[in-house]
Backbone as a printed PyTorch tensor [residue, N CA C, xyz], in Angstrom:
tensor([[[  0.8490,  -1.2040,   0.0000],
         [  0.0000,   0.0000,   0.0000],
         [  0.8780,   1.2460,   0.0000]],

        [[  0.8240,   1.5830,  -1.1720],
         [  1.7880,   3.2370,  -1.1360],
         [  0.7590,   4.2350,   0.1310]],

        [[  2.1960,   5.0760,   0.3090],
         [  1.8450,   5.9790,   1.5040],
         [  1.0100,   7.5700,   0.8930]],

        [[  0.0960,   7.9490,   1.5590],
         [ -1.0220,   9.2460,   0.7790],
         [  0.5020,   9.8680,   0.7640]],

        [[  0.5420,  11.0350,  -0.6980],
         [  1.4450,  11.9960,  -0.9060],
         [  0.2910,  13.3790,  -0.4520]],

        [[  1.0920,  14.6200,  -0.2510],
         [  0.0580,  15.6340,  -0.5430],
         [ -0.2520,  16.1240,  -2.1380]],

        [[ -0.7880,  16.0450,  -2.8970],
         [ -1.2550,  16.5550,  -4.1770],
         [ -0.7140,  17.8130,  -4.3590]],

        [[ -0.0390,  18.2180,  -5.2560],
         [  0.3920,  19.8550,  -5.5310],
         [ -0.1110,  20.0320,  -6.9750]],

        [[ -0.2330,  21.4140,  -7.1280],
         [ -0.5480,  21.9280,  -8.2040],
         [ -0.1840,  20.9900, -10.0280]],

        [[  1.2260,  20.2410,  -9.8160],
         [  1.6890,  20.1380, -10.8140],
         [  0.9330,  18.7200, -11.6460]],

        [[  0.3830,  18.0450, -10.1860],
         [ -0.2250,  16.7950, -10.3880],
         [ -1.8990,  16.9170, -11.7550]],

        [[ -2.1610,  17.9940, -11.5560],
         [ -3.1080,  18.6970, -12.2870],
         [ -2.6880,  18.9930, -13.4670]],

        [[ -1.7490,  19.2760, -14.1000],
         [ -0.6840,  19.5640, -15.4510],
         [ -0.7190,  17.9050, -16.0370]],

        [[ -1.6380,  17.6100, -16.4310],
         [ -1.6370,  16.2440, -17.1170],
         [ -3.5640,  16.3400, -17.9020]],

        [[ -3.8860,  15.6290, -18.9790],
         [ -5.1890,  15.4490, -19.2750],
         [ -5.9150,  15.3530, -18.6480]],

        [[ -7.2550,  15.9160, -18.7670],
         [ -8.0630,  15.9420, -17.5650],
         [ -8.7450,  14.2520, -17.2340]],

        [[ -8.5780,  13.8040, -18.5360],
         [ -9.2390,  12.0530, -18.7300],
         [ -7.9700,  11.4280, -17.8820]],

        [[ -6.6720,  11.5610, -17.5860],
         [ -5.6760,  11.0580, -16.8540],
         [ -6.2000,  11.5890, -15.3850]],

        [[ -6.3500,  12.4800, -15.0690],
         [ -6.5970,  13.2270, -13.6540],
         [ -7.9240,  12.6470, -12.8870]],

        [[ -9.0530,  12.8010, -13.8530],
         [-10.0630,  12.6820, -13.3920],
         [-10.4790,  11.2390, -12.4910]],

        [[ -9.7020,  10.1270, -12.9970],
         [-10.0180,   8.8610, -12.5970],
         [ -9.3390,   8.5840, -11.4310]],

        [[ -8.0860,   9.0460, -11.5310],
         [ -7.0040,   9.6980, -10.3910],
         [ -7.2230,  10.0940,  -9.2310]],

        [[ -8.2040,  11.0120,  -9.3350],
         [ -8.7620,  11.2850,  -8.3450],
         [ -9.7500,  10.6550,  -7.3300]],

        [[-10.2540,   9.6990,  -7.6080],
         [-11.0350,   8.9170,  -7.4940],
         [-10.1180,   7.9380,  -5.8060]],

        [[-10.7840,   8.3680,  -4.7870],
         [-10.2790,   7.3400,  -3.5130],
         [ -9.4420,   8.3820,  -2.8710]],

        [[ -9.0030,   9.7410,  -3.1850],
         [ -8.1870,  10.7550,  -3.0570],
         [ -8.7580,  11.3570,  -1.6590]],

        [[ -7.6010,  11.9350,  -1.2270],
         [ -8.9460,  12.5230,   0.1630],
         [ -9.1810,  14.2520,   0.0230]],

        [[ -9.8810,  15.1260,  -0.1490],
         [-10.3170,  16.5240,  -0.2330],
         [-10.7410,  16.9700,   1.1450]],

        [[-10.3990,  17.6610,   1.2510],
         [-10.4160,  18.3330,   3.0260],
         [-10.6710,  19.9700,   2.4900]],

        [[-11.5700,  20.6520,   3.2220],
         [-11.7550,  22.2950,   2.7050],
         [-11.5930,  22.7120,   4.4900]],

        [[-10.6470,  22.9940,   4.4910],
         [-10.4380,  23.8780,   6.0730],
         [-10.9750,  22.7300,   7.4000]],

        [[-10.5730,  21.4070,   6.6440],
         [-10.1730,  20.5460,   7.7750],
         [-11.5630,  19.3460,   7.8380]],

        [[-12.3090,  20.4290,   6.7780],
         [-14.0900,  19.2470,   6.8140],
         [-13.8280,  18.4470,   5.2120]],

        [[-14.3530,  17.2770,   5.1630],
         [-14.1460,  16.5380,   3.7950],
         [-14.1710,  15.1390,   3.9790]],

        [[-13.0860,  14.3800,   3.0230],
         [-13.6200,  12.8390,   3.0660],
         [-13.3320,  12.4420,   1.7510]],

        [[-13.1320,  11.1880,   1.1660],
         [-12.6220,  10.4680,   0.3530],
         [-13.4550,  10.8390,  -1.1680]],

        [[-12.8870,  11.1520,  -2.2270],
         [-13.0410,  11.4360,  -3.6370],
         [-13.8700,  10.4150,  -4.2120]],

        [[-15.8570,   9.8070,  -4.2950],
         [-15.9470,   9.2140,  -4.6030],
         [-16.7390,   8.8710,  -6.3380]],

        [[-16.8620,   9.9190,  -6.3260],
         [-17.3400,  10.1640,  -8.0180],
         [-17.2880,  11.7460,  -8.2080]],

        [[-16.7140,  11.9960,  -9.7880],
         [-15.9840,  12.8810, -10.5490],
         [-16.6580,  12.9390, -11.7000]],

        [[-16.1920,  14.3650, -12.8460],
         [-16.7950,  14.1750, -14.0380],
         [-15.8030,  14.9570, -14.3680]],

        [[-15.7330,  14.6270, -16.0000],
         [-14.3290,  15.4210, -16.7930],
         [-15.1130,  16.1070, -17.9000]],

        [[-14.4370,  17.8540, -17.6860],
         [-14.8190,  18.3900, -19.0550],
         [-13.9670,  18.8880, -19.6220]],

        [[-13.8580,  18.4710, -21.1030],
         [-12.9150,  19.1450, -21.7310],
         [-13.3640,  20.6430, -22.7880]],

        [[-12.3450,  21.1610, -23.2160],
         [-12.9650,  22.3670, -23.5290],
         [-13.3030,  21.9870, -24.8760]],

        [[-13.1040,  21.1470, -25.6810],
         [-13.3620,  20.7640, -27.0100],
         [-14.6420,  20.8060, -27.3540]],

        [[-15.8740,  20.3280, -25.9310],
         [-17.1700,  19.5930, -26.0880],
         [-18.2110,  20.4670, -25.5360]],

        [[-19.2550,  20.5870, -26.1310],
         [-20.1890,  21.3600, -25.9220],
         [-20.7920,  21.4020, -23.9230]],

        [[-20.5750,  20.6870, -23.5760],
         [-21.0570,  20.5380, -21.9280],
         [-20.4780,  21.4670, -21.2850]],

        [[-18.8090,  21.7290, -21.6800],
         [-17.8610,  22.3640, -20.7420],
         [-18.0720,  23.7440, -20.7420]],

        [[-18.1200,  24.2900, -19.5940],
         [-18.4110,  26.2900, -19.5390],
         [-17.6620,  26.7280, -20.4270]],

        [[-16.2400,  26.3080, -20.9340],
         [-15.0470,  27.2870, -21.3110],
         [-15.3580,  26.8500, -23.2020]],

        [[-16.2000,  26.0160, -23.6120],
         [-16.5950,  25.7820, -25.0210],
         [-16.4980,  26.7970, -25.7440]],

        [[-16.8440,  27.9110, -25.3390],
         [-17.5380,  29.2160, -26.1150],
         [-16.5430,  30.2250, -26.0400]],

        [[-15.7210,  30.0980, -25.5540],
         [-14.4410,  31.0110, -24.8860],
         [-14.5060,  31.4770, -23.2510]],

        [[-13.2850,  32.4190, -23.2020],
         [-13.2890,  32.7400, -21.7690],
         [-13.8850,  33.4240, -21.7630]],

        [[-15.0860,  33.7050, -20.4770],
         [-15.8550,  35.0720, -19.8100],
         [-15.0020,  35.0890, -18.4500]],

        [[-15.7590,  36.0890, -17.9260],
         [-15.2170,  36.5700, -16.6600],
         [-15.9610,  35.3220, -15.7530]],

        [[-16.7250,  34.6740, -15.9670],
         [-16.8660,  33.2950, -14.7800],
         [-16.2220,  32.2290, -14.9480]],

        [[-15.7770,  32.0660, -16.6700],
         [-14.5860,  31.0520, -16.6340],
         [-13.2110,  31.1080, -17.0690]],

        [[-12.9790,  32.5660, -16.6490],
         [-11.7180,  32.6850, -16.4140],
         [-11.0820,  32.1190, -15.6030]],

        [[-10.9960,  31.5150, -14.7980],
         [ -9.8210,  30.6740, -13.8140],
         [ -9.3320,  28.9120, -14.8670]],

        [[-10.4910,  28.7420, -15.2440],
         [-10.5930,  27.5130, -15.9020],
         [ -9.5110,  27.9570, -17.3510]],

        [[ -9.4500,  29.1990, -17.7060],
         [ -7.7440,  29.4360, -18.8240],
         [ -6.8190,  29.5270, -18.6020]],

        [[ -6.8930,  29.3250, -16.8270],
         [ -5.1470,  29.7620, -16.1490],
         [ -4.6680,  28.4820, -16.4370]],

        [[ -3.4980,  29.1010, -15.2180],
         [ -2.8640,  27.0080, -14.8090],
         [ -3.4430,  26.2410, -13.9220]],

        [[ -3.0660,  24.9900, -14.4380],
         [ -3.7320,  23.6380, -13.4960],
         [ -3.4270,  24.1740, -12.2170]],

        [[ -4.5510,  23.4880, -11.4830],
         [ -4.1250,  23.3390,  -9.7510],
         [ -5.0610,  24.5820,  -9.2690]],

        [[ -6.0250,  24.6070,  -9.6910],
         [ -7.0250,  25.8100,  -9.0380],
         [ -8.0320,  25.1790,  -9.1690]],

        [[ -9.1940,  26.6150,  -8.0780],
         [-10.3000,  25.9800,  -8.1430],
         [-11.0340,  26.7930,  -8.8310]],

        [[-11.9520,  25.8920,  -9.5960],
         [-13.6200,  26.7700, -10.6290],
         [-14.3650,  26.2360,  -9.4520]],

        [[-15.1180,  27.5880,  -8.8510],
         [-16.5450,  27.5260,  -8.4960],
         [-17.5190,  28.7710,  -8.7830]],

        [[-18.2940,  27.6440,  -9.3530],
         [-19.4710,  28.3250,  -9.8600],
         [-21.1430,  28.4120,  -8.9600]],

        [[-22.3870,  28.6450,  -9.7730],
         [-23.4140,  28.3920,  -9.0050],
         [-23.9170,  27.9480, -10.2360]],

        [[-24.6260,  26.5560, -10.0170],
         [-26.0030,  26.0200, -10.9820],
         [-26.7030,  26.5250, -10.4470]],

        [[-27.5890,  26.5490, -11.5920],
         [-29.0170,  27.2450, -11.7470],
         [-29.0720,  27.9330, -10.4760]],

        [[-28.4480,  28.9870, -10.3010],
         [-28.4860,  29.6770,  -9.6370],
         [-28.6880,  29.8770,  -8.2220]],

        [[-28.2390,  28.5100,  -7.7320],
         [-28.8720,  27.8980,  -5.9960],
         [-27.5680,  27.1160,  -6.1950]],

        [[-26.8670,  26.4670,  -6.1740],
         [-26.0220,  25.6620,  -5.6230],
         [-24.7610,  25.6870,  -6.2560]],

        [[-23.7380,  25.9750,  -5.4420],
         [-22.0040,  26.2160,  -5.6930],
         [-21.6390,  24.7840,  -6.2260]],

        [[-20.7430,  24.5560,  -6.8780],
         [-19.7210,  23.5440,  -7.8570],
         [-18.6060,  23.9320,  -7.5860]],

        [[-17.5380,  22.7950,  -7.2110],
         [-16.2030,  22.8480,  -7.3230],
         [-15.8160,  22.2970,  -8.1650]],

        [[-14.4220,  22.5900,  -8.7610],
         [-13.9720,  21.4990,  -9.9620],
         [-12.7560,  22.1610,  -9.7400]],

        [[-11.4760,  21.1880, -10.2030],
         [-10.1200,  21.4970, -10.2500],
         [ -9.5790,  21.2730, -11.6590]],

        [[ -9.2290,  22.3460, -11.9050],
         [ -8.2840,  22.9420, -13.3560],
         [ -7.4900,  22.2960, -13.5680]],

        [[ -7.4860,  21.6610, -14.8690],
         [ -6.7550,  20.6310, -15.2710],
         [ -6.1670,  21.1380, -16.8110]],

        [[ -4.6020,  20.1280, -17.0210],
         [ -3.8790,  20.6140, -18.4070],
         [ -3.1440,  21.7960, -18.3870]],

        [[ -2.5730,  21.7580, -19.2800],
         [ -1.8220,  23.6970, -19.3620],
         [ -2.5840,  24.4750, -19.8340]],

        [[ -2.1650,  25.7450, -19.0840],
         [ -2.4660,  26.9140, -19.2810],
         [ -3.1400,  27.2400, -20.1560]],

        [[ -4.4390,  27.9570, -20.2320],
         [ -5.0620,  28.2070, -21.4450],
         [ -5.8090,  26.8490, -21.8160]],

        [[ -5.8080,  25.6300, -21.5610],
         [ -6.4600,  24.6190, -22.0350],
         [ -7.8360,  24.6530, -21.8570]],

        [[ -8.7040,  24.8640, -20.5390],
         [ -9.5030,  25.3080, -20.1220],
         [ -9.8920,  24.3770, -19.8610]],

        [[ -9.7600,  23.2540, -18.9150],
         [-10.1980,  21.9490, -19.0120],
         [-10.7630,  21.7600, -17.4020]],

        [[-11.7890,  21.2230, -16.7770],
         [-11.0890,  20.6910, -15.6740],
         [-12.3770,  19.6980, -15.1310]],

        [[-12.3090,  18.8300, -13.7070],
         [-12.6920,  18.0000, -13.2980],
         [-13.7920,  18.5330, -12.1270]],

        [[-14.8770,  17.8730, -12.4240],
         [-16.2900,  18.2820, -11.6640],
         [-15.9350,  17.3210, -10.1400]],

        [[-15.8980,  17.9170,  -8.9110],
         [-15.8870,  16.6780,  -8.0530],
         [-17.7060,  15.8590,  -7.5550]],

        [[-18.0190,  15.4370,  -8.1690],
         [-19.6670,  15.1200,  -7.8050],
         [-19.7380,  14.4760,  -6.5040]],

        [[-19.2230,  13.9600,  -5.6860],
         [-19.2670,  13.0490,  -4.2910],
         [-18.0480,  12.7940,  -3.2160]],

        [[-18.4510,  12.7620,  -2.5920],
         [-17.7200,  12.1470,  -0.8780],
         [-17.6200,  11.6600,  -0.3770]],

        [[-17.2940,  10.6060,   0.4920],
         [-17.5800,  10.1460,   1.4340],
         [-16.8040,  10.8230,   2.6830]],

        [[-17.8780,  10.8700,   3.5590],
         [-17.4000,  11.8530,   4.3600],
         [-16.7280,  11.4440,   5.6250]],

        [[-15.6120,  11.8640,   5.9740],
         [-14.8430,  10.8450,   7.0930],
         [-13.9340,  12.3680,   7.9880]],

        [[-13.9190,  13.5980,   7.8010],
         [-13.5890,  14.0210,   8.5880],
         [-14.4730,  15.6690,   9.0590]],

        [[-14.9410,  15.6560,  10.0160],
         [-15.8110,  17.1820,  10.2320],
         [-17.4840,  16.8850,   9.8480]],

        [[-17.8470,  15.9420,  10.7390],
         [-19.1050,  15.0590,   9.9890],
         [-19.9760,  16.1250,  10.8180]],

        [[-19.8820,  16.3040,  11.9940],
         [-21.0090,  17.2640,  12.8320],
         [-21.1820,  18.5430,  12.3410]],

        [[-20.0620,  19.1710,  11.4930],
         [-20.1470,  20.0910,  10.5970],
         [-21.2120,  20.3130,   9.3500]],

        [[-20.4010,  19.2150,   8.7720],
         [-21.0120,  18.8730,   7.3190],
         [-22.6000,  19.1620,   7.9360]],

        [[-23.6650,  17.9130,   9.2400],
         [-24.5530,  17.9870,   9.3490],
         [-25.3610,  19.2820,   9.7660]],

        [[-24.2410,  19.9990,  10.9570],
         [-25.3140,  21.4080,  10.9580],
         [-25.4380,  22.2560,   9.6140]],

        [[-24.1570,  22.0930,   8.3120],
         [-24.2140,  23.1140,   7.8540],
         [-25.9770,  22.5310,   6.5190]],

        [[-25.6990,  21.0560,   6.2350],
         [-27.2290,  20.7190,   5.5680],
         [-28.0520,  20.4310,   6.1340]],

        [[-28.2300,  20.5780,   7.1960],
         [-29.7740,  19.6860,   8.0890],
         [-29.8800,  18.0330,   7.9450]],

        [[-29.1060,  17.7010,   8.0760],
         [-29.4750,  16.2470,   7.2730],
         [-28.3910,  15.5010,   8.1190]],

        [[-29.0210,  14.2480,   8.7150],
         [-28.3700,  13.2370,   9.9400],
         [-27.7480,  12.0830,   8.9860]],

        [[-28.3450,  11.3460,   8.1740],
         [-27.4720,  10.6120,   7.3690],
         [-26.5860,  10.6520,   6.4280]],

        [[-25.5390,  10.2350,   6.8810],
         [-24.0430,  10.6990,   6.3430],
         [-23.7350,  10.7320,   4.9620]],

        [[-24.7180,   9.4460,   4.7470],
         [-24.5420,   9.0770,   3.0170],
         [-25.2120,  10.3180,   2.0630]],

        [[-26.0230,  11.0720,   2.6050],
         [-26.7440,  12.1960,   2.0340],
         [-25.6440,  13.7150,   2.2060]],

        [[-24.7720,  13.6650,   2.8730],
         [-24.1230,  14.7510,   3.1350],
         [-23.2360,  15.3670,   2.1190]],

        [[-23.0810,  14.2900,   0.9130],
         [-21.9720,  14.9530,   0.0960],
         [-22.4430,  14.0070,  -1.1410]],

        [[-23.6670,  13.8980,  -1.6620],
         [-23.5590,  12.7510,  -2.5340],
         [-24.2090,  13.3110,  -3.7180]],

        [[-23.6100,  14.6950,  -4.2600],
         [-23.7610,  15.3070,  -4.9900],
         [-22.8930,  16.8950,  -4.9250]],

        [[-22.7900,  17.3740,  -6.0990],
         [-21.7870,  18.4920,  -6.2130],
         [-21.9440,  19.8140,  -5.2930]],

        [[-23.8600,  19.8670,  -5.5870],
         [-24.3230,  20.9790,  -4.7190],
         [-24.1080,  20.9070,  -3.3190]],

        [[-24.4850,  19.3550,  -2.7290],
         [-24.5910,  19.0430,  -1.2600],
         [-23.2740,  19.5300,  -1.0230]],

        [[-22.2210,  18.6530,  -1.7540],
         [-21.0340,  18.8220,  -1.2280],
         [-20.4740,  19.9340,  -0.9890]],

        [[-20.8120,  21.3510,  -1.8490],
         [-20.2310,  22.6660,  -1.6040],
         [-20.5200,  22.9010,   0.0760]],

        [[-22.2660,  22.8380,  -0.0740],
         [-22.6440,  23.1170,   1.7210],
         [-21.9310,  22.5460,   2.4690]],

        [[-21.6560,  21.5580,   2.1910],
         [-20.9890,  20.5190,   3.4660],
         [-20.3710,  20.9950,   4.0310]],

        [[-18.8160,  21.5910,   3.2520],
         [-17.8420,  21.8140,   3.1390],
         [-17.6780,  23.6500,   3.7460]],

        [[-18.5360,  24.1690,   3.0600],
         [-18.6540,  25.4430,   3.0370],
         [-18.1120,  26.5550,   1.9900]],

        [[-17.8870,  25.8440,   1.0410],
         [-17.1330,  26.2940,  -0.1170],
         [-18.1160,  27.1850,  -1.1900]],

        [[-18.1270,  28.3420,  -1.3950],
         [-18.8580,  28.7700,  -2.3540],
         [-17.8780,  30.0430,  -3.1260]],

        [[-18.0030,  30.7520,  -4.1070],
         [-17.6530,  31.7890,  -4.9420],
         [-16.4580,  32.1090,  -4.2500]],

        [[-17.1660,  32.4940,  -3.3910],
         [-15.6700,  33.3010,  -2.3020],
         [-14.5250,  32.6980,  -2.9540]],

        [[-14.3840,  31.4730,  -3.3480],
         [-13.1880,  30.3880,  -3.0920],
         [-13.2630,  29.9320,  -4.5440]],

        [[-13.4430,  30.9500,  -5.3640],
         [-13.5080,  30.6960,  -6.7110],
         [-11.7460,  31.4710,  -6.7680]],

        [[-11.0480,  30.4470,  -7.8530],
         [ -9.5200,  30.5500,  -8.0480],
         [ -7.9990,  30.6340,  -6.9320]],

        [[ -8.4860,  29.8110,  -5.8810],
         [ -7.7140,  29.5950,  -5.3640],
         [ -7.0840,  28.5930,  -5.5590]],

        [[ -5.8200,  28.6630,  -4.9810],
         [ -5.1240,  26.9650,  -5.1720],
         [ -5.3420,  26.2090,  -4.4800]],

        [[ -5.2380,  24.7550,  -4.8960],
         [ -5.7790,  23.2790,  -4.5820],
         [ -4.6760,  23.1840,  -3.6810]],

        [[ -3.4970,  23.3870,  -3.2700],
         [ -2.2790,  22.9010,  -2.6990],
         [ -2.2160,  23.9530,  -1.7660]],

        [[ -3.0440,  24.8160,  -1.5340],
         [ -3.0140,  25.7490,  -0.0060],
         [ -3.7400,  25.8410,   0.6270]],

        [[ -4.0620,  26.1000,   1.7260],
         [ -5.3100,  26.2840,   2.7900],
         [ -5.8170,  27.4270,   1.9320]],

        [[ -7.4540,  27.3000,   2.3330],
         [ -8.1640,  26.5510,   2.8560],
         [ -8.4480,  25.2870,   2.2630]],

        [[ -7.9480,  24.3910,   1.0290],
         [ -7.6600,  23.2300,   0.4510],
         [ -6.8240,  22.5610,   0.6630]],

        [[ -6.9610,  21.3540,   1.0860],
         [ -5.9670,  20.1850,   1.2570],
         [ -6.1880,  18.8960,   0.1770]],

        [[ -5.6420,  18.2290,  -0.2070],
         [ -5.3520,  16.7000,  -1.3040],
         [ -4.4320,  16.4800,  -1.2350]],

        [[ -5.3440,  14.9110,  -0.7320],
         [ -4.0690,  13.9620,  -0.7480],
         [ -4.1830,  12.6860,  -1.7420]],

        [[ -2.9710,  12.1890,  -2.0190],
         [ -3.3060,  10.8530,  -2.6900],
         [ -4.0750,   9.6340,  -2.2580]],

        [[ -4.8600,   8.9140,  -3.5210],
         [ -5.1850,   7.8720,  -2.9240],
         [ -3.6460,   6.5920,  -1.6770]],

        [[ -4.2940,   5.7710,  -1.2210],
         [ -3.1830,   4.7090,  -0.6540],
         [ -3.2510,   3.2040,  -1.9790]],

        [[ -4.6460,   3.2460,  -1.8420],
         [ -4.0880,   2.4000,  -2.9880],
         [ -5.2250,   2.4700,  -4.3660]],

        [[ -5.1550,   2.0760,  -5.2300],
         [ -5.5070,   1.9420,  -6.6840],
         [ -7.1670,   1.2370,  -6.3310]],

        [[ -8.2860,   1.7990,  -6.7250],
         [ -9.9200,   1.0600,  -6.0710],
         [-10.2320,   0.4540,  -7.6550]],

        [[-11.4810,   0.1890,  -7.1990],
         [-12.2050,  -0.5460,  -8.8000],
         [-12.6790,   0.5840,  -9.4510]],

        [[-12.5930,   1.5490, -10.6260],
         [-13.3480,   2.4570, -10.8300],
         [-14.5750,   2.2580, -11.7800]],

        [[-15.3200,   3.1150, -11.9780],
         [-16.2650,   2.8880, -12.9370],
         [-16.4960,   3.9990, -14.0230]],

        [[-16.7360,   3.7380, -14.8680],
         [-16.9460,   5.2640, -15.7400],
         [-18.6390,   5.1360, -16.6680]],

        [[-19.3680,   6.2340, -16.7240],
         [-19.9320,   6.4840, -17.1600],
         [-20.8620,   7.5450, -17.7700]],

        [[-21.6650,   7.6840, -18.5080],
         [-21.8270,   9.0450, -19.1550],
         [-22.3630,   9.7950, -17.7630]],

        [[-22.0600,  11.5460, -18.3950],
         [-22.3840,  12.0820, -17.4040],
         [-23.9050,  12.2350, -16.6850]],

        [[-24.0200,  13.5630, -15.6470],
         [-25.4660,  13.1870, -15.3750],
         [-25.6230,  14.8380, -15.7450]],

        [[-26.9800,  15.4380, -15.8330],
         [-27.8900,  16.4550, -15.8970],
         [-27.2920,  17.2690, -16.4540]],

        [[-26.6020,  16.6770, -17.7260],
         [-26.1990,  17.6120, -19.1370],
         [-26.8960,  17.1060, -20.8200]],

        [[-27.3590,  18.4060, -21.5000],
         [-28.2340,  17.9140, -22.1760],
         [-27.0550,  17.5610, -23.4400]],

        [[-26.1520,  18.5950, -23.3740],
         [-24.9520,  18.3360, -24.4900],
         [-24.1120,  17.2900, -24.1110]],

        [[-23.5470,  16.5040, -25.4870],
         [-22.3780,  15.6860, -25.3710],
         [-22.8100,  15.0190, -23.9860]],

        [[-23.7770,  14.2160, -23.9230],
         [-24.4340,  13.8440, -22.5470],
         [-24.0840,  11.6560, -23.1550]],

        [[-23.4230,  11.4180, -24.3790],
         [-23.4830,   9.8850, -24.6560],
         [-21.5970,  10.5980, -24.0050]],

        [[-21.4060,  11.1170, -23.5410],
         [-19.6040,  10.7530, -23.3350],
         [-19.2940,  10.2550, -22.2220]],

        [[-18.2330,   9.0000, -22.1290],
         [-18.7010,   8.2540, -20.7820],
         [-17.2270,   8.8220, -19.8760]],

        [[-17.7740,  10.4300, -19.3570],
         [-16.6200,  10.4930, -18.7320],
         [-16.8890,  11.0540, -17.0680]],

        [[-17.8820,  10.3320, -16.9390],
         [-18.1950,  10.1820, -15.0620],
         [-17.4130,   9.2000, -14.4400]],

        [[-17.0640,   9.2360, -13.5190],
         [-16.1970,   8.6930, -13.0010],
         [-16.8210,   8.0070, -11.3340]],

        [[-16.9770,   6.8870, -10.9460],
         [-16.8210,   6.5660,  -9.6870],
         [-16.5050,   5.4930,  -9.3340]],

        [[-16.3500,   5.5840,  -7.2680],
         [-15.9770,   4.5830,  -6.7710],
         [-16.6950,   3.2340,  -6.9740]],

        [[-16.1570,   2.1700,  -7.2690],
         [-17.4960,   0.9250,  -7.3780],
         [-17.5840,   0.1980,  -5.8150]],

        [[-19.1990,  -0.1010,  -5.9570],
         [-19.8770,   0.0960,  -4.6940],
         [-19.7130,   0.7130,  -3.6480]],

        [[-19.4880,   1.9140,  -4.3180],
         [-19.6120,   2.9250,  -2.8960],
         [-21.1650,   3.5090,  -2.6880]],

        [[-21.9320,   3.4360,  -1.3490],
         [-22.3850,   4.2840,  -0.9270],
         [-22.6630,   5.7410,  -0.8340]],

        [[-21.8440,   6.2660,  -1.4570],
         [-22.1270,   8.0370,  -0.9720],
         [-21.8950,   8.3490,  -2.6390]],

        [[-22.4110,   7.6520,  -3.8570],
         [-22.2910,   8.1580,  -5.2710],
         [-23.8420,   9.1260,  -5.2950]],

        [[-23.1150,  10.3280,  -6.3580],
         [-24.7520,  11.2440,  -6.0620],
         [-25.4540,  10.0600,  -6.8380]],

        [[-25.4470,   9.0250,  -8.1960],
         [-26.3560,   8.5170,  -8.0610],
         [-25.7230,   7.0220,  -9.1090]],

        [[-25.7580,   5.4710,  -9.0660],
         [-25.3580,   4.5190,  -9.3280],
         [-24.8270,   4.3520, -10.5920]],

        [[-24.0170,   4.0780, -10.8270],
         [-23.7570,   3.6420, -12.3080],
         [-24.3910,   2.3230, -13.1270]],

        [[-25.2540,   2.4140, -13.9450],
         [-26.3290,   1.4570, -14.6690],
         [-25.2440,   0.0760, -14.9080]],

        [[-25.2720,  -0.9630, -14.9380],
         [-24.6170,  -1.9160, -14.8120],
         [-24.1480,  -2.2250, -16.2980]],

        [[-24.8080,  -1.7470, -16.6830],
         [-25.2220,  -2.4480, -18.6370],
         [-24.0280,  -1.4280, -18.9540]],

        [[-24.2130,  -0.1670, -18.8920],
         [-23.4170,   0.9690, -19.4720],
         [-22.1000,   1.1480, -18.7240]],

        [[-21.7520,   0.8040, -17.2720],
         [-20.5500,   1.3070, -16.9660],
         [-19.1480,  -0.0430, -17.2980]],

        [[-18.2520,   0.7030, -17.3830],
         [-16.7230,  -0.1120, -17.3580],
         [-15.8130,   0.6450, -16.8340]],

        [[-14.7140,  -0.3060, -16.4180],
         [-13.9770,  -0.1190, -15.2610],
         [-12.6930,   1.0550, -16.0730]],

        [[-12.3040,   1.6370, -15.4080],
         [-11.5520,   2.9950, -15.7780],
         [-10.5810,   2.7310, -15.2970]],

        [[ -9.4460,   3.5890, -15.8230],
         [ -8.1940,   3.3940, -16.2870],
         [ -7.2500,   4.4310, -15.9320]],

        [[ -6.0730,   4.6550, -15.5170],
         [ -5.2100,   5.9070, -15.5890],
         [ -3.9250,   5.9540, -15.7880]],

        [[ -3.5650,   7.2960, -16.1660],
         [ -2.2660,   7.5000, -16.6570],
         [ -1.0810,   7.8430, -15.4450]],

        [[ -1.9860,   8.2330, -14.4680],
         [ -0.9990,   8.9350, -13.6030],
         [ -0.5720,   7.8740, -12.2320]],

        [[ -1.0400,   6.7870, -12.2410],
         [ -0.9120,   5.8890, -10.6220],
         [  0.2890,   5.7340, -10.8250]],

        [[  1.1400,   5.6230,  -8.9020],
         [  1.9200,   6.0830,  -8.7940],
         [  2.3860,   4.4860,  -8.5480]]])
């Protein structure tokens, strides 16, 4: 069992389809509250889904810098998204974190959603911002400084990949990513459609 490394910026300087699966079993901590990396989604800027498709605006400007930052945004206008900037500079690429499992700052996580069962606390992108407490404020900071911590997985899990969820574009691309049989996925991977995922970067 390799020993967790801390994640730095540079680990992000690789394809976001290399990163994204990568991430997967990883641990994310936001000012000490968080819990294990258990499903992800990859956008690249090539494909109609991704914010940065159309070019840079002033909300996805961080997503043209360099790897190792954070994009947060708000869907539909109620709920914050994190994602970490992936590729070089200008690529505009980066990785949706969709789930958690939550293993450190749990009494937190619960006052900050109302909600006593754990498996509900992070098992989606929106939940997870609340959990955590992460919103705009914490749009373009770096992944490798407080108030962000990542660490490596310890060892290599079963992954799964499949198309994404609640995108109407480029919605057949199978680049969701999760833990297999985990509990805390925002929502299962169909048995018929998913296969086991792959990466460039294990250490």
């Amino acid at each position: 069992m390799a020993r967790p490394q801390k994640l730095r910026r540079d680990f992000f300087a690789h394809s976001v389809h290399a990163v994204a699966p990568e991430l997967i079993g990883a641990t994310f901590l936001f000012k000490g509250v968080g819990g294990i990396i258990v499903e992800v989604e990859a956008y690249h800027h090539t494909e109609p889904a991704a914010h940065s498709y159309n070019g840079r605006t002033e909300r996805t400007a961080v997503m043209f810098g360099p790897p190792g930052y954070a994009y947060v945004y708000r869907s539909y206008g109620i709920h914050w998204c994190v994602n970490f900037v992936c590729e070089a500079e200008g690529s505009a690429s980066a990785v949706l974190i969709r789930a958690i499992e939550p293993t450190e700052g749990i009494a937190a996580m619960r006052r900050r959603r109302g909600v006593k069962d754990v498996r509900q606390l992070c098992s989606g992108p929106g939940k997870l911002c609340e959990a955590l407490g992460i919103t705009g404020a914490h749009n373009g900071l770096m992944l490798d400084r407080p108030p962000f911590e990542l660490w490596s997985r310890a060892d290599k899990p079963e992954i799964l990949s499949g198309p994404r969820i609640g995108i109407t574009k480029a919605a057949e691309l199978p680049w969701r990513y999760g833990l297999a049989n985990s509990d805390f996925l925002s929502r299962r991977f169909p048995i018929s459609r998913s296969r086991a995922a792959g990466s460039g970067l294990s250490k």
